[in-house]
VMD Tcl script that builds the backbone (N, CA, C; Angstrom):
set m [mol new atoms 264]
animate dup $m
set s [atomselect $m all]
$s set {name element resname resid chain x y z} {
  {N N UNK 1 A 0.847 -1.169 0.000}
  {CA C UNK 1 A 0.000 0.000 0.000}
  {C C UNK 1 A 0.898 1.238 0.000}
  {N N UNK 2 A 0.741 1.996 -1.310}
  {CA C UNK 2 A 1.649 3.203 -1.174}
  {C C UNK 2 A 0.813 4.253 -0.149}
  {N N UNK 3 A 1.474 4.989 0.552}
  {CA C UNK 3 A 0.415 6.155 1.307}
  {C C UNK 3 A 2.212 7.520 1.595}
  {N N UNK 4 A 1.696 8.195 1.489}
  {CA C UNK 4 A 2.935 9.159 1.807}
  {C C UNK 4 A 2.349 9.562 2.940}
  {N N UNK 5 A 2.834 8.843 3.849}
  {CA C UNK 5 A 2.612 9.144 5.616}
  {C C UNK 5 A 3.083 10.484 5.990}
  {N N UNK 6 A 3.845 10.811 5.856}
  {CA C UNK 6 A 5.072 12.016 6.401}
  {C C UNK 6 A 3.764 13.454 5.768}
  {N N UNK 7 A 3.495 13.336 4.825}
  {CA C UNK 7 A 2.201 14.428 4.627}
  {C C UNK 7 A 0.897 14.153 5.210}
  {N N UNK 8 A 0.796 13.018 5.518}
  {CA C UNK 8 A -0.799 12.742 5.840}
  {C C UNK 8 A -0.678 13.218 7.478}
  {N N UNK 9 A 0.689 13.105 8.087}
  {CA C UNK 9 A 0.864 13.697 9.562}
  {C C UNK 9 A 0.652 14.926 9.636}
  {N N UNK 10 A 0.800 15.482 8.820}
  {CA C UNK 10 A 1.056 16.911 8.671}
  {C C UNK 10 A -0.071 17.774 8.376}
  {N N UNK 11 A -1.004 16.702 7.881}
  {CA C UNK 11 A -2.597 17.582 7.589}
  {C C UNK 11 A -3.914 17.148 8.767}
  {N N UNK 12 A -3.803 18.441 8.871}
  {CA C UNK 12 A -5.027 19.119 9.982}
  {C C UNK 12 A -5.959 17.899 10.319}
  {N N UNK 13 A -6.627 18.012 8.820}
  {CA C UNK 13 A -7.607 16.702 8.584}
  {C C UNK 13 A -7.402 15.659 8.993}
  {N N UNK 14 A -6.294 15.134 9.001}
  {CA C UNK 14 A -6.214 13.662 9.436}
  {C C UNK 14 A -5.851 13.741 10.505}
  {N N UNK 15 A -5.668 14.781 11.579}
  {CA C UNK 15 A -5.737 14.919 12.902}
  {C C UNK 15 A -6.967 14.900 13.602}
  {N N UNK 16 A -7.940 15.678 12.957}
  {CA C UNK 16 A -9.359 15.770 13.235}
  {C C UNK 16 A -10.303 14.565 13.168}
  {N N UNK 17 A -9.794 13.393 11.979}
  {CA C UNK 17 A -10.157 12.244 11.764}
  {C C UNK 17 A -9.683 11.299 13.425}
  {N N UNK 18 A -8.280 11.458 13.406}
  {CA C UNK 18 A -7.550 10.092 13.913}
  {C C UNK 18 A -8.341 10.261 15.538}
  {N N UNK 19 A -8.055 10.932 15.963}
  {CA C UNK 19 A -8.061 11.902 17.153}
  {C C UNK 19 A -8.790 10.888 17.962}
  {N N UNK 20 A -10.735 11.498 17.424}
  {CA C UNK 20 A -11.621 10.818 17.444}
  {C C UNK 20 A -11.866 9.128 17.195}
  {N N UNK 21 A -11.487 9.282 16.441}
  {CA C UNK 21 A -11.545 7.634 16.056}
  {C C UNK 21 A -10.401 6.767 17.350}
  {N N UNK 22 A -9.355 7.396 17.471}
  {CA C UNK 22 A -8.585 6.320 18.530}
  {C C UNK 22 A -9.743 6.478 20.141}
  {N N UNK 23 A -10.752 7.566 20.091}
  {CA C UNK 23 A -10.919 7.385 21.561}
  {C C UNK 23 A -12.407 6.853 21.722}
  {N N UNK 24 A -13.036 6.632 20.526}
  {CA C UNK 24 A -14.022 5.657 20.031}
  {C C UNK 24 A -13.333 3.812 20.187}
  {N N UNK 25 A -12.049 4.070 19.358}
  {CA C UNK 25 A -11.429 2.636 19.916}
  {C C UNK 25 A -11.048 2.132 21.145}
  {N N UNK 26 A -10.230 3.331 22.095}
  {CA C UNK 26 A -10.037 3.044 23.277}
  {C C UNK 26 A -11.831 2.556 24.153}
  {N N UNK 27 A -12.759 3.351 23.906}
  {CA C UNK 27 A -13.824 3.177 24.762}
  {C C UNK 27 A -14.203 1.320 24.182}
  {N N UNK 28 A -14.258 1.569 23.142}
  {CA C UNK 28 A -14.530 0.227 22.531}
  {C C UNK 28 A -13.905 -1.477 23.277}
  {N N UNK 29 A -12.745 -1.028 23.162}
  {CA C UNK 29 A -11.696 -1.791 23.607}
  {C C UNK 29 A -11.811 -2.527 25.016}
  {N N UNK 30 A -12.401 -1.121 25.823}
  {CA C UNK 30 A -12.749 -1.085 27.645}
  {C C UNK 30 A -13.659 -1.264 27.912}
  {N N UNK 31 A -14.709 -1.164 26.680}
  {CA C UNK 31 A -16.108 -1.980 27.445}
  {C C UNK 31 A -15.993 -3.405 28.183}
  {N N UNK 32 A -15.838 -4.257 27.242}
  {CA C UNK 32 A -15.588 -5.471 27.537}
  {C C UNK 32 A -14.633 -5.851 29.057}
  {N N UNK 33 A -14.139 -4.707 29.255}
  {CA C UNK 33 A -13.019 -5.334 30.524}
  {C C UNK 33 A -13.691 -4.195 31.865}
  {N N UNK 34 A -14.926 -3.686 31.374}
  {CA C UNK 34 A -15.118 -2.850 32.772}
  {C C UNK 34 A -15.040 -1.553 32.250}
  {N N UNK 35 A -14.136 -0.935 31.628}
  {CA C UNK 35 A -14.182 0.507 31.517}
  {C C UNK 35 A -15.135 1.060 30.960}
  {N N UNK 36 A -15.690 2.168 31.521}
  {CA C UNK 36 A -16.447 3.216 30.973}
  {C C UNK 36 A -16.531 4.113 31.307}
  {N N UNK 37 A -16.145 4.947 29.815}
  {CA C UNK 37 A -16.122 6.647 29.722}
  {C C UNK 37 A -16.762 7.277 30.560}
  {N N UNK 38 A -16.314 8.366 31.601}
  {CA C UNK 38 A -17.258 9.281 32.093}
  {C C UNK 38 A -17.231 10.221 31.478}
  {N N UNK 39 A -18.696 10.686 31.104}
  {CA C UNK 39 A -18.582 11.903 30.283}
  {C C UNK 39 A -19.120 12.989 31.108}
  {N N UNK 40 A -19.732 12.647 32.811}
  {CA C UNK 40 A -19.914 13.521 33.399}
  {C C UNK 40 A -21.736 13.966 32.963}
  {N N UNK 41 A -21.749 14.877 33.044}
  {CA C UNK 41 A -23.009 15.321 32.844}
  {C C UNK 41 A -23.848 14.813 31.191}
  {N N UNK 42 A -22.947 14.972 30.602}
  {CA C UNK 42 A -23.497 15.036 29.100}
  {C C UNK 42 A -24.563 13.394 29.311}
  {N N UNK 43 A -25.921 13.117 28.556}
  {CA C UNK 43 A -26.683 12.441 28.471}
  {C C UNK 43 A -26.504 11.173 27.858}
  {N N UNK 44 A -26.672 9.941 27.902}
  {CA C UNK 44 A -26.383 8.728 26.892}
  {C C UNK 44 A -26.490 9.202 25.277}
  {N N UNK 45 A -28.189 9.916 25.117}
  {CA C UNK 45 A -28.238 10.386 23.421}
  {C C UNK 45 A -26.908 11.350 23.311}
  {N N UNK 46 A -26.530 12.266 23.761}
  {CA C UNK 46 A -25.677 13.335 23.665}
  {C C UNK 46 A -24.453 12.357 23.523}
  {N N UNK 47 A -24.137 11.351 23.954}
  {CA C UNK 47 A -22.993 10.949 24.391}
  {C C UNK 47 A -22.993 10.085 22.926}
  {N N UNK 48 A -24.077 9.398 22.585}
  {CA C UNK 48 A -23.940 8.885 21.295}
  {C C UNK 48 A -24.652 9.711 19.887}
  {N N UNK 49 A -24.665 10.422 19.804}
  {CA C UNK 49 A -24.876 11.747 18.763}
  {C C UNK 49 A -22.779 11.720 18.748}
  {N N UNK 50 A -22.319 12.134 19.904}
  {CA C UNK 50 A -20.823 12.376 19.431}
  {C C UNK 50 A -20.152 10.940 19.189}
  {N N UNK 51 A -20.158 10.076 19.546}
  {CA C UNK 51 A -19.725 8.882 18.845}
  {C C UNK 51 A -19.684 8.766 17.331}
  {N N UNK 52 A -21.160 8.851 17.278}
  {CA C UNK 52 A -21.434 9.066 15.723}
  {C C UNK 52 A -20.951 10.025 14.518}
  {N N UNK 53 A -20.754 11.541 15.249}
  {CA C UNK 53 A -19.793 12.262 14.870}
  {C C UNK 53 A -18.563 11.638 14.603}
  {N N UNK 54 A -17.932 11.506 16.165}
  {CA C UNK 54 A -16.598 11.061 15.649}
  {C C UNK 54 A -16.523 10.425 14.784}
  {N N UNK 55 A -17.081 8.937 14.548}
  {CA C UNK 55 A -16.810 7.570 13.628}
  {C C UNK 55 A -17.598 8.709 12.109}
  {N N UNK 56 A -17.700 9.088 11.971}
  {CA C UNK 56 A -18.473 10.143 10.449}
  {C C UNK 56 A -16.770 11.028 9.979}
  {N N UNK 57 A -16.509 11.441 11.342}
  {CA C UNK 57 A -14.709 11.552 10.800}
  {C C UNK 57 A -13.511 10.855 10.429}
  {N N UNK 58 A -13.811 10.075 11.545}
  {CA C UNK 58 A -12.460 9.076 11.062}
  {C C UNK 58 A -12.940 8.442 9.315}
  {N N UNK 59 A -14.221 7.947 9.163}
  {CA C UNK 59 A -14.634 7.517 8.152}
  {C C UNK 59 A -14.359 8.602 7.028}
  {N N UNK 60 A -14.313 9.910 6.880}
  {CA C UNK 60 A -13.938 10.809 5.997}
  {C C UNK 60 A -12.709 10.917 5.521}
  {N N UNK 61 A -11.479 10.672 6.635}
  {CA C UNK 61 A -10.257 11.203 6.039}
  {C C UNK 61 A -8.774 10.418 7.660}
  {N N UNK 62 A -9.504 8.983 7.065}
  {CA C UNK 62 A -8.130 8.912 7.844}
  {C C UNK 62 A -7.106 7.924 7.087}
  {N N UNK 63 A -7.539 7.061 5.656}
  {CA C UNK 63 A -6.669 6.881 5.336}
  {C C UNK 63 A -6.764 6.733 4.079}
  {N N UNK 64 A -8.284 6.633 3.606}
  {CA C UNK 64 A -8.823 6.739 1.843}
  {C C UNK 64 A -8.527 8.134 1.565}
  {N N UNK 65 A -8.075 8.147 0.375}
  {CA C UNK 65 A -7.503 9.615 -0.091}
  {C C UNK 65 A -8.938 9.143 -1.312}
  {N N UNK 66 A -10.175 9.852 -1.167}
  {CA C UNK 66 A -10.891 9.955 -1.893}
  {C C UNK 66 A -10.785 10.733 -3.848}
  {N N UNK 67 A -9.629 11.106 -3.837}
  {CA C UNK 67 A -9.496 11.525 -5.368}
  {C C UNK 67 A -8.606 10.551 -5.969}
  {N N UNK 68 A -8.188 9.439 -5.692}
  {CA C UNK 68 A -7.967 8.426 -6.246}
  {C C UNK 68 A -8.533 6.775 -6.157}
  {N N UNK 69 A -8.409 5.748 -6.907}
  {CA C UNK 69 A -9.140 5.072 -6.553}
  {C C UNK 69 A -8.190 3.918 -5.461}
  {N N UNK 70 A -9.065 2.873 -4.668}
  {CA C UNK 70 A -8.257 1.916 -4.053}
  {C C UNK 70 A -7.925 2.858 -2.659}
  {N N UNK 71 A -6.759 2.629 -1.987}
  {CA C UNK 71 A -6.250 3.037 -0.779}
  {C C UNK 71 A -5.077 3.735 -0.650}
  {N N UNK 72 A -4.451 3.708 -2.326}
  {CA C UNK 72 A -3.020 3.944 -2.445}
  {C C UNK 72 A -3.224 5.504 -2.740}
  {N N UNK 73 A -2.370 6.389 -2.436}
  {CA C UNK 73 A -1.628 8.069 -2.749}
  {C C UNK 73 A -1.862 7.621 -4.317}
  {N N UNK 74 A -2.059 8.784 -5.138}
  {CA C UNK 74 A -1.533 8.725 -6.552}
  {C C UNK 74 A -0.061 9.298 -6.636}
  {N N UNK 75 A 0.609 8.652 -7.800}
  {CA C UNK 75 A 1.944 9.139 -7.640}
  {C C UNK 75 A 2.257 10.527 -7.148}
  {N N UNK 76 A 1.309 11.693 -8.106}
  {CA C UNK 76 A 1.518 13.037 -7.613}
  {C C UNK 76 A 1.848 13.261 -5.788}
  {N N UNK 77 A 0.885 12.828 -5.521}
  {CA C UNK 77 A 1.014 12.523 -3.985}
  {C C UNK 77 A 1.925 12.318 -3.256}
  {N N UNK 78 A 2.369 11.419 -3.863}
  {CA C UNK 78 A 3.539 10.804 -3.119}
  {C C UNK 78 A 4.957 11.630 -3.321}
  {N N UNK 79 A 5.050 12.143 -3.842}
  {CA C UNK 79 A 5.900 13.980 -4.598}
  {C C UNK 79 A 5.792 15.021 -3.534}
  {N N UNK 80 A 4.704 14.846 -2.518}
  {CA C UNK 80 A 4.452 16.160 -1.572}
  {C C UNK 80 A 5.712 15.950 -0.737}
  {N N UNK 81 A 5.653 17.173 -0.415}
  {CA C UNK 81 A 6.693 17.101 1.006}
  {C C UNK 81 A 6.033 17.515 2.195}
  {N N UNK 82 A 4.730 18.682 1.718}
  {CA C UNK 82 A 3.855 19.387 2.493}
  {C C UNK 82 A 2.696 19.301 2.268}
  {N N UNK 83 A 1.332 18.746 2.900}
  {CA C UNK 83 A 0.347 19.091 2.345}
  {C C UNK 83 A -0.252 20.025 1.046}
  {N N UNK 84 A -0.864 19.242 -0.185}
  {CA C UNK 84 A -0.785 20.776 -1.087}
  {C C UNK 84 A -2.139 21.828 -1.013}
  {N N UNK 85 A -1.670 23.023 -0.839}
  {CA C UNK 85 A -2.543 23.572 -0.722}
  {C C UNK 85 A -3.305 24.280 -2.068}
  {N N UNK 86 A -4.920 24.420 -1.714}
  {CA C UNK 86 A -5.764 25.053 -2.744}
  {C C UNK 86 A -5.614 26.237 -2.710}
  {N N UNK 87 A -6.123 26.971 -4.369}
  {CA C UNK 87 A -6.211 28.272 -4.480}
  {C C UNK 87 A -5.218 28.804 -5.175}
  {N N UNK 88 A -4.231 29.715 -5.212}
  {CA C UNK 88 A -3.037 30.743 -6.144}
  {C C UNK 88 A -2.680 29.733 -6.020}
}
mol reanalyze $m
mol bondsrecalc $m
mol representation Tube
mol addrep $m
């Protein structure tokens, strides 16, 4: 699987993706052995409205680069050094 990691660290987005998604896994992980999240006040619906969020991110952009097909960077991609940015 080609992926140019060293840029995908580097973009916002896939921070905003991963973030969430590892603490959806951690809770995941700790059900089964006893753990559970306190979220304190916030409500069970409230608490799963943001689950659902999160997993809607990680599912957006944590490792399908949606302008190509499959899982792999397109070559261009793999050429970045820096995230490329839109616009001029």
């Amino acid at each position: 699987m080609n992926i140019n990691w060293r840029v995908r660290i580097r973009n916002k987005a896939f921070w905003l993706a991963i973030i969430p998604a590892m603490i959806v896994l951690i809770q995941a992980i700790g059900a089964p052995f006893g753990f559970r999240w306190d979220f304190g006040v916030l409500t069970d619906q409230l608490k799963n409205i943001v689950e659902a969020a999160f997993c809607v991110l990680a599912i957006l952009g944590i490792v399908n680069d949606p302008t190509t097909e499959g899982f792999e960077d397109s070559k261009l991609a793999m050429t970045y050094e820096v995230p490329k940015h839109r616009g001029l």
